[in-house]
Structure formats: structure tokens, C-alpha cells
N, CA, C and O atoms as a Tinker XYZ file with bonds, in Angstrom:
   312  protein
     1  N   -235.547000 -124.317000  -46.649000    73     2
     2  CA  -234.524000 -124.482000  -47.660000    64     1     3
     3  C   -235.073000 -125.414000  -48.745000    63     2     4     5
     4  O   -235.411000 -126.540000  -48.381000    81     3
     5  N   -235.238000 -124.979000  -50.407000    73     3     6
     6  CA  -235.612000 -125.272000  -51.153000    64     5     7
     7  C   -234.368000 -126.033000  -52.047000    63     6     8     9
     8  O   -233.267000 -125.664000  -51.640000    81     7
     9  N   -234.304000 -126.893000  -53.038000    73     7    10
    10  CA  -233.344000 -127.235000  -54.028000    64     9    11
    11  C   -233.769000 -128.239000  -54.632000    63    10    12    13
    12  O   -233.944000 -129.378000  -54.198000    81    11
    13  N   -234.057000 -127.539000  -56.341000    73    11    14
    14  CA  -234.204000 -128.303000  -57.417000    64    13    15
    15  C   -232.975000 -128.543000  -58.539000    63    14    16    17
    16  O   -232.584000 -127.652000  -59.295000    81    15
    17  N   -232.635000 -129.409000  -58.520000    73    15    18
    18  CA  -231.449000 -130.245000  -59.461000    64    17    19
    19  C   -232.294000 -130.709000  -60.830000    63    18    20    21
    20  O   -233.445000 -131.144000  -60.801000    81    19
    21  N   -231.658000 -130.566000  -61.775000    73    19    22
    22  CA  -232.396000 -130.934000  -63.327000    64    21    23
    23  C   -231.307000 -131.910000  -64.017000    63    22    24    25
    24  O   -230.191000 -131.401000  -64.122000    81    23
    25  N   -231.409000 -132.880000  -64.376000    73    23    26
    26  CA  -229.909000 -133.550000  -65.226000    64    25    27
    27  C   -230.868000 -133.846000  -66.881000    63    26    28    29
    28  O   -231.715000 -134.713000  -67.099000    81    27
    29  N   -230.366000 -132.835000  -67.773000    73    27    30
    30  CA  -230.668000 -133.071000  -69.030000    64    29    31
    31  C   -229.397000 -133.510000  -69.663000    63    30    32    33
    32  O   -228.287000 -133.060000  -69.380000    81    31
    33  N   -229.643000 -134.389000  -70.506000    73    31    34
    34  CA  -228.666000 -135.096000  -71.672000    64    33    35
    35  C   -229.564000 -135.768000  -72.517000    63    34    36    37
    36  O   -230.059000 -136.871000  -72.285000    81    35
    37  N   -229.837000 -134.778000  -73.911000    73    35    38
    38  CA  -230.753000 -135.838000  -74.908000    64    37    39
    39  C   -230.380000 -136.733000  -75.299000    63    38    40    41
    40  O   -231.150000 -137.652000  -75.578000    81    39
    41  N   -228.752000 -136.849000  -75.519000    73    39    42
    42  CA  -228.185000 -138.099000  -76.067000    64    41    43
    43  C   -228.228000 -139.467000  -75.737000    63    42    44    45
    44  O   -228.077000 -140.489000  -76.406000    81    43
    45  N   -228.504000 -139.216000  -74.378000    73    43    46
    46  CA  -228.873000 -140.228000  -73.587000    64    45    47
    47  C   -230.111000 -140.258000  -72.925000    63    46    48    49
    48  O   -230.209000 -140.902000  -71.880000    81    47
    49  N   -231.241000 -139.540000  -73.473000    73    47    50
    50  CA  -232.456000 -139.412000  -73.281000    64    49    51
    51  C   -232.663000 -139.343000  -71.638000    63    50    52    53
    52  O   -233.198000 -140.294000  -71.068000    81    51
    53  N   -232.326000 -138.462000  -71.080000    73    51    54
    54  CA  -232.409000 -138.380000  -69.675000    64    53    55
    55  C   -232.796000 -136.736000  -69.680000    63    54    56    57
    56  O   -232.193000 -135.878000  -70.324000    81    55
    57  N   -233.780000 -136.549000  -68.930000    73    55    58
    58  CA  -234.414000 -135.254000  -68.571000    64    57    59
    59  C   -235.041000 -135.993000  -67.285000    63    58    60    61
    60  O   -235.924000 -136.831000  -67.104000    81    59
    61  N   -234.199000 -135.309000  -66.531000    73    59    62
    62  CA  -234.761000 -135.645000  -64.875000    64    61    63
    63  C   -234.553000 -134.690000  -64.154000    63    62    64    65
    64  O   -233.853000 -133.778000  -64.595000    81    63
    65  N   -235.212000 -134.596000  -62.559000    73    63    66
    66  CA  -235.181000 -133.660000  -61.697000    64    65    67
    67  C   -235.445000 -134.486000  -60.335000    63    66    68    69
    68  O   -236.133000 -135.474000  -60.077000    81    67
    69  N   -234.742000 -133.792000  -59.704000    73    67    70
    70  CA  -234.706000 -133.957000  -58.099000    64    69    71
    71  C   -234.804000 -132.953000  -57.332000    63    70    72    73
    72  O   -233.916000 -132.111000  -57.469000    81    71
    73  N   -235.647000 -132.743000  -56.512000    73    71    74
    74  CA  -236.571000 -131.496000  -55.775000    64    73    75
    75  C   -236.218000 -132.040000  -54.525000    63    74    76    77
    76  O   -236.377000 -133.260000  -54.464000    81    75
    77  N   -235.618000 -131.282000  -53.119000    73    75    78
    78  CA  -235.424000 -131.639000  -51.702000    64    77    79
    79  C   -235.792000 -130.643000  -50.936000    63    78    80    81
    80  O   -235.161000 -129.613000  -51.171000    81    79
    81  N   -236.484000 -130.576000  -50.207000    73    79    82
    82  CA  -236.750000 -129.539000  -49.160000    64    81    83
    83  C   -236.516000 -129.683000  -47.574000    63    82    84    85
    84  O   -236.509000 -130.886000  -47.312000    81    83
    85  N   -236.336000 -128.956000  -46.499000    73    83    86
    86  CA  -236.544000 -129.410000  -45.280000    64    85    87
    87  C   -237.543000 -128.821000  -44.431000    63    86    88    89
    88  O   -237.518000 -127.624000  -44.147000    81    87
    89  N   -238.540000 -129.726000  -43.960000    73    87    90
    90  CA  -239.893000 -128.982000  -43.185000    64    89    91
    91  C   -239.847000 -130.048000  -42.003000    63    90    92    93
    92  O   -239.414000 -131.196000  -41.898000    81    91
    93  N   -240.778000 -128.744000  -40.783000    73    91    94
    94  CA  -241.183000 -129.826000  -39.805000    64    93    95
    95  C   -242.755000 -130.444000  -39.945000    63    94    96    97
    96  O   -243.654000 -129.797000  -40.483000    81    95
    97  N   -242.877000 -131.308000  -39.582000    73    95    98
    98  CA  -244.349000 -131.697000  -38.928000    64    97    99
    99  C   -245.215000 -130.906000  -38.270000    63    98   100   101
   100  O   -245.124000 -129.823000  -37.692000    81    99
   101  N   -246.147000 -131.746000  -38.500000    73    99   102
   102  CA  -247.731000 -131.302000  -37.164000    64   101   103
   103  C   -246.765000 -131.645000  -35.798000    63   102   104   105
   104  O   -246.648000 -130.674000  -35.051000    81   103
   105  N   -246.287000 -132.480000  -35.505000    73   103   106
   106  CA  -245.853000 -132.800000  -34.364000    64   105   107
   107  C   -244.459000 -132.238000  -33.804000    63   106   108   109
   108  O   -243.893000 -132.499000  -32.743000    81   107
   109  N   -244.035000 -131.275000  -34.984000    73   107   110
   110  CA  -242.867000 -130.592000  -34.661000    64   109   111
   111  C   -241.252000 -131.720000  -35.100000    63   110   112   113
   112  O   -240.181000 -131.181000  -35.378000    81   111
   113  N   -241.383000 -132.900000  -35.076000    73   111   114
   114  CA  -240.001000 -133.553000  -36.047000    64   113   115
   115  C   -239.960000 -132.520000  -37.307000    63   114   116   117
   116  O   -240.887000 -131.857000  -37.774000    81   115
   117  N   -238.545000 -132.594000  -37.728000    73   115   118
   118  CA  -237.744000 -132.393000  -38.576000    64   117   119
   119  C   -238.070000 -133.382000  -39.820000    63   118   120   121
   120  O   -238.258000 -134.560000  -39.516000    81   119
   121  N   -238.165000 -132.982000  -41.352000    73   119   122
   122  CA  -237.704000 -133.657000  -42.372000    64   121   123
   123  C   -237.325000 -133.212000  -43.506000    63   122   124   125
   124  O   -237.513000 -132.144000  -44.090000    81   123
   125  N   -236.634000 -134.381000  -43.814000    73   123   126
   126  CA  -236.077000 -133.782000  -45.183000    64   125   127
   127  C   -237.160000 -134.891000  -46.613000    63   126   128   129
   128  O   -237.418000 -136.094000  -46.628000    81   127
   129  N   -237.468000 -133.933000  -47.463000    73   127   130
   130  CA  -238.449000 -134.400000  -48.353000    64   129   131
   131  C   -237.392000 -134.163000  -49.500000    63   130   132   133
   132  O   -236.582000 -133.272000  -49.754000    81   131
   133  N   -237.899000 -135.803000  -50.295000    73   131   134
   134  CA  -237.243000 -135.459000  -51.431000    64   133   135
   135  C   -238.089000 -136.281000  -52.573000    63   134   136   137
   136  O   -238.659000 -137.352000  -52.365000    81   135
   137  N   -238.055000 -135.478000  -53.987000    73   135   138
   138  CA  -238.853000 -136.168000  -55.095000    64   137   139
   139  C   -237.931000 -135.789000  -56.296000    63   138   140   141
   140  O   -237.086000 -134.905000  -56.434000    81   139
   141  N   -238.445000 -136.877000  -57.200000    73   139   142
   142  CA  -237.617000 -137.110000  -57.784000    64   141   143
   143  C   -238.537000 -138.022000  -59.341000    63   142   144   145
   144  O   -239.599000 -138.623000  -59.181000    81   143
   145  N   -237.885000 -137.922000  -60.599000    73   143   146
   146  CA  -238.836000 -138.298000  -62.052000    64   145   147
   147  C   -238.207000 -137.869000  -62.887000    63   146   148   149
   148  O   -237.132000 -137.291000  -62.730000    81   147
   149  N   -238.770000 -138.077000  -63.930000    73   147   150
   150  CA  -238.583000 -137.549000  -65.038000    64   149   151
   151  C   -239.059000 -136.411000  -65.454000    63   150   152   153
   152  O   -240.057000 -136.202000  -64.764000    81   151
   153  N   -238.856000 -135.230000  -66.473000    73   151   154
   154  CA  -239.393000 -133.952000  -66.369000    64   153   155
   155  C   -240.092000 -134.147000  -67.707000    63   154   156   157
   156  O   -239.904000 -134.547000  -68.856000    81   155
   157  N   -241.196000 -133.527000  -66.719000    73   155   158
   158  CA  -242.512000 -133.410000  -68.185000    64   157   159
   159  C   -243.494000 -134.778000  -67.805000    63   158   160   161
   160  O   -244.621000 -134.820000  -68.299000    81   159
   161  N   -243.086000 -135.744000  -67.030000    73   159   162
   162  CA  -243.826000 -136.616000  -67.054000    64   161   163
   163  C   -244.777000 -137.136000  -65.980000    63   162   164   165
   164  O   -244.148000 -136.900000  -64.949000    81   163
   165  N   -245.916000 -137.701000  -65.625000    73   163   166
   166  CA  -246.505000 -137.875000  -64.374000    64   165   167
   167  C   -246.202000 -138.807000  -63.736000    63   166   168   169
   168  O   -245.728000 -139.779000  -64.324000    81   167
   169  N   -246.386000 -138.833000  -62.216000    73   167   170
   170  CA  -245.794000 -139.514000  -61.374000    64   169   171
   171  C   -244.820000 -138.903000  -60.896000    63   170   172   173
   172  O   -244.758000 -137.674000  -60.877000    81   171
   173  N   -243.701000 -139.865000  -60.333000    73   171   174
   174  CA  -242.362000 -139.590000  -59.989000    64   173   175
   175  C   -242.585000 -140.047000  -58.558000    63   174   176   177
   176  O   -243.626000 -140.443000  -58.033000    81   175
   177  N   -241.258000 -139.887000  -58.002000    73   175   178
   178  CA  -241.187000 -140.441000  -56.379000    64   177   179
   179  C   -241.284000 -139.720000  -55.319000    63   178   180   181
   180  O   -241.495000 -138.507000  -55.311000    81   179
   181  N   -241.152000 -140.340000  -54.483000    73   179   182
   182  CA  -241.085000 -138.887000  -53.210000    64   181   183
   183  C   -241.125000 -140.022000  -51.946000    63   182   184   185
   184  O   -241.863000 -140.947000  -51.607000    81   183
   185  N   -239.920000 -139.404000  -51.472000    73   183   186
   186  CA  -239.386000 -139.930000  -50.204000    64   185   187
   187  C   -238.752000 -138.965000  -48.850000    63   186   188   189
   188  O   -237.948000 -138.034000  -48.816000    81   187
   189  N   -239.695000 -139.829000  -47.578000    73   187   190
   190  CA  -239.383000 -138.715000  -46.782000    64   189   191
   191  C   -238.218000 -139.411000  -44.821000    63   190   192   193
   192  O   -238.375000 -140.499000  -44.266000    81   191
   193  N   -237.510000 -138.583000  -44.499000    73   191   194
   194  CA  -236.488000 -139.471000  -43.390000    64   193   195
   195  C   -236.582000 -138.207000  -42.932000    63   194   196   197
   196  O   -236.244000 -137.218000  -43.583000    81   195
   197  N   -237.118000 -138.192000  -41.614000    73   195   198
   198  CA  -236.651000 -138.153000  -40.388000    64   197   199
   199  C   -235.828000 -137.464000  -39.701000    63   198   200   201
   200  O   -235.142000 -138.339000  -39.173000    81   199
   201  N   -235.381000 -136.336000  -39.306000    73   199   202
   202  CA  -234.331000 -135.822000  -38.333000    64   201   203
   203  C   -234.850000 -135.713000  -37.251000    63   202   204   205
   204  O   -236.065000 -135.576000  -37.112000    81   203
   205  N   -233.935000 -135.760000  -36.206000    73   203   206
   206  CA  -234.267000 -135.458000  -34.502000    64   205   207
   207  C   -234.094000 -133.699000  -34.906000    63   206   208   209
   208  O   -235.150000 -133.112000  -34.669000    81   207
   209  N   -233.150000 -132.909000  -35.377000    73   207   210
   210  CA  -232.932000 -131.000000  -35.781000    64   209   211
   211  C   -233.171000 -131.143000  -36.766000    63   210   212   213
   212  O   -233.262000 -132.186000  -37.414000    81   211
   213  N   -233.348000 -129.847000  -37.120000    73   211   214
   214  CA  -233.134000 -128.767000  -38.440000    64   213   215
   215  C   -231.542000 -129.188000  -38.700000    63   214   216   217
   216  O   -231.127000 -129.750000  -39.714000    81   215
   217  N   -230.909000 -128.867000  -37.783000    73   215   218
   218  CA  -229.420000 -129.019000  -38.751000    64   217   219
   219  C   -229.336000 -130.252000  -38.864000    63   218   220   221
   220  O   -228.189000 -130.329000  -39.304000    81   219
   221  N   -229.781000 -131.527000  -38.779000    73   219   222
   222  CA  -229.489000 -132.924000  -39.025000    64   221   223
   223  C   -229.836000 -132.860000  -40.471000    63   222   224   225
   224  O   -229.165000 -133.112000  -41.472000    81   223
   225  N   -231.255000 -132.393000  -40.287000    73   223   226
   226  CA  -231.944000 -132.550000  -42.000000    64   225   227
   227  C   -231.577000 -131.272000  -42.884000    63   226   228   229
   228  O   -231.888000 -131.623000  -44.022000    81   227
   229  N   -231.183000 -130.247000  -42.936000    73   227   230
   230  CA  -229.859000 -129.070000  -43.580000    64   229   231
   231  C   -229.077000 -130.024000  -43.824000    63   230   232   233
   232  O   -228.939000 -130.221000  -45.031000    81   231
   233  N   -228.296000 -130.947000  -42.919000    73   231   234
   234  CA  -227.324000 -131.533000  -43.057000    64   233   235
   235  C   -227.363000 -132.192000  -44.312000    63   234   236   237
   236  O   -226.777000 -131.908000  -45.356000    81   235
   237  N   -228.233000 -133.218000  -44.016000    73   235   238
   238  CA  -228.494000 -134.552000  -45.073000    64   237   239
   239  C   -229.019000 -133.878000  -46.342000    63   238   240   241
   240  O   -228.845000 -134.469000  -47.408000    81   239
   241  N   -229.750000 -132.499000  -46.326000    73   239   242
   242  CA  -229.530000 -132.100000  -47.903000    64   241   243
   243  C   -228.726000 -131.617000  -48.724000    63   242   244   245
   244  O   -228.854000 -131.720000  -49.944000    81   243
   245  N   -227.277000 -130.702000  -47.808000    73   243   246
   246  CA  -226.118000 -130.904000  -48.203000    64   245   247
   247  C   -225.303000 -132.090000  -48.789000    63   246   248   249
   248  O   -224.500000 -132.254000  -49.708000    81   247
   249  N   -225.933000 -132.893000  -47.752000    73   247   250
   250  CA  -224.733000 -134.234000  -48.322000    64   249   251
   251  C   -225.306000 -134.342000  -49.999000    63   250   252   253
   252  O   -224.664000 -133.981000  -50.986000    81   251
   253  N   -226.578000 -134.896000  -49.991000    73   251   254
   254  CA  -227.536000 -135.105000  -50.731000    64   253   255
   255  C   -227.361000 -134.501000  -51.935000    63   254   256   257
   256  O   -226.893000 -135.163000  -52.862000    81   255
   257  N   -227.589000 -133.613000  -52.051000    73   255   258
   258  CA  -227.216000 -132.477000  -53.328000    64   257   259
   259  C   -225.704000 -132.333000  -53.567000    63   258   260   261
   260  O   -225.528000 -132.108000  -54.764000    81   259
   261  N   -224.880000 -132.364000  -53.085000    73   259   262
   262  CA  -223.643000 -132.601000  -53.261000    64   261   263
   263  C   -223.699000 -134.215000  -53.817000    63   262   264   265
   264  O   -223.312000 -134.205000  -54.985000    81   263
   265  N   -223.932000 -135.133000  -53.525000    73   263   266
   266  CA  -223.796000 -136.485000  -54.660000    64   265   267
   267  C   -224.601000 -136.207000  -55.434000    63   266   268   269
   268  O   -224.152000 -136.864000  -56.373000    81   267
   269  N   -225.656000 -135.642000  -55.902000    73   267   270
   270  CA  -226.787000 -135.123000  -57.014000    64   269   271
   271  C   -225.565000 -134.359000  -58.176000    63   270   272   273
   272  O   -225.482000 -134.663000  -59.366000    81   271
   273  N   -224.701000 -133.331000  -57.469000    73   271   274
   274  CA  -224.163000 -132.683000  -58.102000    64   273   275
   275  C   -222.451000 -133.409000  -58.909000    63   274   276   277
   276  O   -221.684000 -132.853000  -59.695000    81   275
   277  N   -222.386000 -134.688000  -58.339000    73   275   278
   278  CA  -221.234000 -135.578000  -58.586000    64   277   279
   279  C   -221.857000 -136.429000  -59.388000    63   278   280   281
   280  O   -221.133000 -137.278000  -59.909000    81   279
   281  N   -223.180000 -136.454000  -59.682000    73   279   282
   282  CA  -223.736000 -137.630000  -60.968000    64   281   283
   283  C   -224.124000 -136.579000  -62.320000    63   282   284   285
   284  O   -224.376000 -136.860000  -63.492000    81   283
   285  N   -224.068000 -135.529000  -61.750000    73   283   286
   286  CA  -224.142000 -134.951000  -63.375000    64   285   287
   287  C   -225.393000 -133.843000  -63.272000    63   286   288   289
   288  O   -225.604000 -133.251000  -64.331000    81   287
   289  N   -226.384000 -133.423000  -61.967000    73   287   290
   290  CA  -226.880000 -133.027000  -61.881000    64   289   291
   291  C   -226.999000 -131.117000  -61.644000    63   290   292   293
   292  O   -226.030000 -130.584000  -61.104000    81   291
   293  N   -227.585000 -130.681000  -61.854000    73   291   294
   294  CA  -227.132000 -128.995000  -61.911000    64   293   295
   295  C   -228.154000 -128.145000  -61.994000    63   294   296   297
   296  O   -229.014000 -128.209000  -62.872000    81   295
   297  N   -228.107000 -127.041000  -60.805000    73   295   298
   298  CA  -229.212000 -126.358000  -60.178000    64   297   299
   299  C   -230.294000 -126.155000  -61.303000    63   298   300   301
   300  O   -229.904000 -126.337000  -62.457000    81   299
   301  N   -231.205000 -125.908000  -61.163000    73   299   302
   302  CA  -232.423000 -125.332000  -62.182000    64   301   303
   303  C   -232.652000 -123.631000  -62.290000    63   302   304   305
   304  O   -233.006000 -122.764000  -61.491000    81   303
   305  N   -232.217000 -123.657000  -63.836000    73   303   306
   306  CA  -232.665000 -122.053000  -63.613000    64   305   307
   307  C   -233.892000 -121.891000  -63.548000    63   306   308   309
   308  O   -234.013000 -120.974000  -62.736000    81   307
   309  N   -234.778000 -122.157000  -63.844000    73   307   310
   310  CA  -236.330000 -121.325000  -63.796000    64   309   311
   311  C   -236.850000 -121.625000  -62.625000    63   310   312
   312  O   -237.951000 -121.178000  -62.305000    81   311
């Protein structure tokens, strides 16, 4: 499960994106990966937690993207 969020507003000079995925390990744990920057620019973050399941970390990218989507954020078309 893939999901990229984009929050553009020039007015307020914000062009950002937040990218979350859920994969397992070499060792078979669960995670949920998430990154996150400005668009167009190098760098950016990337942070990764942990599930004991798949549905723990499904879970937490639901939650996740649902507050992404309560700050102003909104799927990416391309």
C-alpha cells in the first residue's frame, strides 16, 4: 500500500509532500515508512516505526493520512 499526499498553497509558499508506504523487512517485521519535504527540493525526511502485523502498520497509515488529510493535504494526481 502506497500514498502520496501533496499540500500546495503559493500564497503561503508551501509545496510539500508526504509519501507513506507499508513493507516488511529482511527479518520479516512489519513497517510503516514515511517521507516527507518540500517538492522540487533535495533532501527531505524519512521516518520509519515498527509493527508487530500488516494490519497494525495499514492501520497507522490510515490514521496517518487521515490527519495529513485534516491539515490541508490531498492525494497526488500524477
Amino acid at each position: 500500500m502506497f500514498v502520496r499526499l501533496e499540500k500546495i498553497n503559493p500564497e503561503a509558499h508551501q509545496w510539500r509532500f508526504y509519501a507513506m508506504h507499508v513493507a516488511q523487512t529482511l527479518f520479516g517485521e512489519w513497517c510503516l515508512i514515511r517521507e516527507w519535504g518540500r517538492i522540487g527540493a533535495a533532501g527531505g525526511q524519512r521516518m520509519v516505526d515498527y509493527a508487530a502485523t500488516r494490519e497494525e502498520a495499514e492501520a497507522a497509515l490510515d490514521r496517518l493520512s487521515a490527519r495529513k488529510y485534516r491539515r490541508g493535504y490531498s492525494a497526488c494526481q500524477g
